[in-house]
C-alpha positions as CSV (number, residue, x, y, z in Angstrom):
1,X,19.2,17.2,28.1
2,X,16.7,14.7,29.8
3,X,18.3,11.9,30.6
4,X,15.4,9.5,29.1
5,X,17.2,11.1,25.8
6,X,20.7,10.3,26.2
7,X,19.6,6.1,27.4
8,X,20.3,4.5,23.9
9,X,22.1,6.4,22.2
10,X,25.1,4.9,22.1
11,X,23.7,1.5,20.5
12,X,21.4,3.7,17.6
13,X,24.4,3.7,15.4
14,X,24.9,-0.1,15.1
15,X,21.3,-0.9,15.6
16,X,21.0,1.2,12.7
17,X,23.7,-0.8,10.7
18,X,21.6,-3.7,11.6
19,X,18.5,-2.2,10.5
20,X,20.2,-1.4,7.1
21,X,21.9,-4.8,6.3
22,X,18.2,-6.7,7.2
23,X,17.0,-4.2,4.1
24,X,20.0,-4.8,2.1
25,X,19.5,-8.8,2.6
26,X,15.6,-8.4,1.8
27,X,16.6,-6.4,-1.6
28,X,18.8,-8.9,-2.5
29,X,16.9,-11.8,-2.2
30,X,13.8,-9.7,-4.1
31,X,16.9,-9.6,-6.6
32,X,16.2,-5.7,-6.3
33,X,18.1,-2.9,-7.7
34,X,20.4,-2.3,-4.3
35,X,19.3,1.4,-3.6
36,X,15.8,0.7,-4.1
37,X,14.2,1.0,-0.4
38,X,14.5,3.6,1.8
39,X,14.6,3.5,5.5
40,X,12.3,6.0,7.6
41,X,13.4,5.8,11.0
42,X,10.4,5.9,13.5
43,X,11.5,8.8,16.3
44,X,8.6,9.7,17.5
45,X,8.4,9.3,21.6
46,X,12.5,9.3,21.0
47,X,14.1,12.6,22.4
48,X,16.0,14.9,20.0
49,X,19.0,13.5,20.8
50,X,18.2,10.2,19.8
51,X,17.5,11.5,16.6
52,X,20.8,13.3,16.3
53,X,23.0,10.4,17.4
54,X,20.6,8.3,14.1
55,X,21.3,11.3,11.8
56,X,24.8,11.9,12.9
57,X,25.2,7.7,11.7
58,X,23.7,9.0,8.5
59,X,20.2,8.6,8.4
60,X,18.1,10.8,6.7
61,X,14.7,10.5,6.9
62,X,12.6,10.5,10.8
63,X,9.1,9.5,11.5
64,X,6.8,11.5,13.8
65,X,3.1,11.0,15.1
66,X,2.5,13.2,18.0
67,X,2.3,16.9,16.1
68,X,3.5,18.9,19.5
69,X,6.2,16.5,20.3
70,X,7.6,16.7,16.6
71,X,7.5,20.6,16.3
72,X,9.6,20.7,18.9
73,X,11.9,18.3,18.8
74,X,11.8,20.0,15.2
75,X,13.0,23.3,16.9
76,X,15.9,21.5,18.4
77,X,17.1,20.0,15.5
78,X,16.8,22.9,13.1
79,X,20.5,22.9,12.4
80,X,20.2,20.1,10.4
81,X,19.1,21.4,7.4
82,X,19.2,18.4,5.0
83,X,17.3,16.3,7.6
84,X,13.3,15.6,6.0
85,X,10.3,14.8,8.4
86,X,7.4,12.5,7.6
87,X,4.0,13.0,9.8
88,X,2.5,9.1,10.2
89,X,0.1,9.5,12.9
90,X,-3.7,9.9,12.2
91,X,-4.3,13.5,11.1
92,X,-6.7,15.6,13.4
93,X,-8.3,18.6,11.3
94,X,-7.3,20.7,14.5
95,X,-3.4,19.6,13.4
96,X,-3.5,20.4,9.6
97,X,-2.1,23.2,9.9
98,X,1.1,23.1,12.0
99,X,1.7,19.6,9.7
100,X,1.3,21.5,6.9
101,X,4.1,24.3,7.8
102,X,7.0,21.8,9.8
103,X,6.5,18.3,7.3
104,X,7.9,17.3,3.9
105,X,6.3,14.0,3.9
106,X,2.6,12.8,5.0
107,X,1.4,9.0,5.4
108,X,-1.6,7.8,6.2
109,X,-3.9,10.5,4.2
110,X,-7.5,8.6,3.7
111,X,-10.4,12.5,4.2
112,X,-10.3,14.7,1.6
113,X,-11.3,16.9,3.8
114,X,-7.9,16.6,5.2
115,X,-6.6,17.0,1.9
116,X,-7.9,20.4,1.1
117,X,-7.0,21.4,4.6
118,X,-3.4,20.2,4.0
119,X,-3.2,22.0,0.6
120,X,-5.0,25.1,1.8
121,X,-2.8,25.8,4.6
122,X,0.6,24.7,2.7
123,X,3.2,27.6,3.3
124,X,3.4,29.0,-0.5
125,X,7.2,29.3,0.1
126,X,7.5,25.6,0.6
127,X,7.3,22.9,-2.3
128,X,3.7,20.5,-2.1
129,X,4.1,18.2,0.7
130,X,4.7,14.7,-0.5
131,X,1.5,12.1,0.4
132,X,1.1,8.8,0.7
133,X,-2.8,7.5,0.5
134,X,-3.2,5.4,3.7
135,X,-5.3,2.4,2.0
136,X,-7.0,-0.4,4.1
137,X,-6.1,-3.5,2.8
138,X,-6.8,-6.0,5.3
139,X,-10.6,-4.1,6.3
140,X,-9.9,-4.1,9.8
141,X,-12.7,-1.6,11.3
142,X,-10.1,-0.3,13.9
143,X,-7.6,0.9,11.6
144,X,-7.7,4.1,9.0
145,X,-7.2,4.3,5.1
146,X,-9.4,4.0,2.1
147,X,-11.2,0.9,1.3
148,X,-9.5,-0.4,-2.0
149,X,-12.2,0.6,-4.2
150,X,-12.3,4.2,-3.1
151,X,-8.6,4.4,-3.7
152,X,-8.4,6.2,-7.3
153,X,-11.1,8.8,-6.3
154,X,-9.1,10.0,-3.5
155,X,-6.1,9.7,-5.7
156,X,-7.9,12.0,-8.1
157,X,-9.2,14.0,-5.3
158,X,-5.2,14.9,-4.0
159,X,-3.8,15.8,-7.7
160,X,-6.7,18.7,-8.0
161,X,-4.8,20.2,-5.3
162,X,-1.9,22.4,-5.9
163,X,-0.2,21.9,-2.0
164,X,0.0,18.2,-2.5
165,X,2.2,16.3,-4.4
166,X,0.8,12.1,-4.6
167,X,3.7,10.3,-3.9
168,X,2.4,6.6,-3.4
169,X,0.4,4.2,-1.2
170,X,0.8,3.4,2.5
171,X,-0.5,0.3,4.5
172,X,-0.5,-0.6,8.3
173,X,-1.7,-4.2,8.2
174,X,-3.0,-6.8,10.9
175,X,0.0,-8.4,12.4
176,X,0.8,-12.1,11.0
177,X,3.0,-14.3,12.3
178,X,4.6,-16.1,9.4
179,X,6.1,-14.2,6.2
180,X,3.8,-15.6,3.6
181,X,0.8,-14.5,5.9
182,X,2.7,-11.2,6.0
183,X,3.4,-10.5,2.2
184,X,-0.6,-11.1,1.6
185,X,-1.6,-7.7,2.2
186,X,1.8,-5.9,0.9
187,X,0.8,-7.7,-1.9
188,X,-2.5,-6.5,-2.3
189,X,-1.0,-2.5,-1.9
190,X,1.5,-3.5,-4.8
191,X,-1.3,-5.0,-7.2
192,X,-3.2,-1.7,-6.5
193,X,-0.5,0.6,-7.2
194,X,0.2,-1.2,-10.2
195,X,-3.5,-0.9,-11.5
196,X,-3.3,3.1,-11.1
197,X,0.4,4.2,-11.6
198,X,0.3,5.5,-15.0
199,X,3.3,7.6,-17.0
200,X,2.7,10.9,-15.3
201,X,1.6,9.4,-12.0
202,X,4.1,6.3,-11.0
203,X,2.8,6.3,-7.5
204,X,6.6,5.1,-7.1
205,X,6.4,5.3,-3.0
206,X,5.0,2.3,-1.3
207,X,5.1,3.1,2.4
208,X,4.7,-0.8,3.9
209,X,6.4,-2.7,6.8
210,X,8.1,-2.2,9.7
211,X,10.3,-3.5,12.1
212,X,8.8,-6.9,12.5
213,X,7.9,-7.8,8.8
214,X,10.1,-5.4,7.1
215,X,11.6,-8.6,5.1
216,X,8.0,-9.7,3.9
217,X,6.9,-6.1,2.3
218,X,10.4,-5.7,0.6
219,X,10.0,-9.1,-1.1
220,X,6.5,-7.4,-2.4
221,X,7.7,-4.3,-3.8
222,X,8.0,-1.8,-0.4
223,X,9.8,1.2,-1.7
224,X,10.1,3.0,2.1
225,X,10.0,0.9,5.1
226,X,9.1,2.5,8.4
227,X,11.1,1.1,11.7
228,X,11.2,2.4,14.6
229,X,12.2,-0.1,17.6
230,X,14.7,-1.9,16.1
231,X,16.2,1.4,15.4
232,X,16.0,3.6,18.4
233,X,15.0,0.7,21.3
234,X,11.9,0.7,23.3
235,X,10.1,3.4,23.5
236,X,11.4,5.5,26.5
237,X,8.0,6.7,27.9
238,X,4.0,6.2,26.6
239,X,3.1,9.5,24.8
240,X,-0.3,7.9,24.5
């Protein structure tokens, strides 16, 4: 095992705890239904072991961005069998295909062309992979997602595809540093959803803060949060 790995891994099962009673606070004081956000720990630049000593504490549900990194840190961890994998990097068209076969869960989907890729390429023994639209609420030029307005096209776009299953909305917003200033764009992504959910389509995933304003997007409706530092520590090396 290296040994950049092992440094942590002792403290991932009460930073965890931590992690889960900042949540539980948040829900209550949205005067939420307790069970009502999920945590998505962030393990990406994390060895495998990190992510077994999280899992091992009970968590679920792991983050990846870097596609070779996660296939095979997904290798070493195929004994788990109930563990689920979300891809939240940017998707590369050269990358559909091995996120296709090793994820259950994509964020940050804004191409179609993506889309079809993703759908095309789905293993047909697998169920759709779940996707959140990546949507760019704050219209920062250096970050992804769908301009607001384009939103329900690429909505439509996904459900003509049999691979995918539209799960929800995800946002990656400019930092802020106080919580009203925070909650502004969550709040945006919720109005959004709400103007497109229907009956069949609920959009009931709302993929939106992390470890430094996870508080301010579950006052605004965030259904999954994604955290990885205050988790799992500082990253133990740059994977770039």
């Amino acid at each position: 095992m290296d040994r950049r790995e092992a440094i942590g891994d002792d403290g991932i099962p009460g930073r965890l705890r931590e992690v889960q009673a900042r949540i539980r606070a948040a829900v209550e004081r949205a005067q939420r239904p307790p069970d009502s956000v999920a945590l998505l720990a962030v393990s990406k630049t994390h060895g495998a072991e990190s992510v077994r000593a999280a899992y091992t504490a009970g968590q679920r549900a792991f983050g990846e961005s870097y596609v070779q990194e996660a296939i095979e840190k997904i290798a070493l961890l195929a004994d788990l069998t109930d563990i689920q994998w979300h891809f939240i990097g940017r998707i590369q068209a050269n990358k559909t295909r091995q996120i296709a076969t090793h994820f259950d869960w994509v964020h940050g989907l804004s191409d179609p062309a993506h889309a079809r890729r993703l759908s095309e390429q789905r293993p047909s023994g697998l169920p759709p992979i779940k996707v959140c639209i990546q949507v760019n609420v704050s219209g920062e030029a250096s970050k992804g997602g769908v301009e607001p307005d384009a939103v329900a096209a690429m909505i439509a776009a996904c459900e003509a595809l049999p691979g995918l299953d539209v799960r929800g909305l995800m946002t990656l917003p400019a930092p802020a540093e106080d919580e009203e200033s925070q909650r502004a764009p969550f709040r945006a992504l919720r109005l959004l959803r709400d103007r497109l959910a229907t009956p069949s389509r609920p959009l009931d995933c709302l993929s939106m803060g992390m470890s430094d304003d996870l508080e301010a997007a579950i006052l605004e409706g965030a259904t999954l949060v994604r955290v990885g530092t205050a988790v799992f520590g500082p990253r133990p090396y740059n994977a770039g």
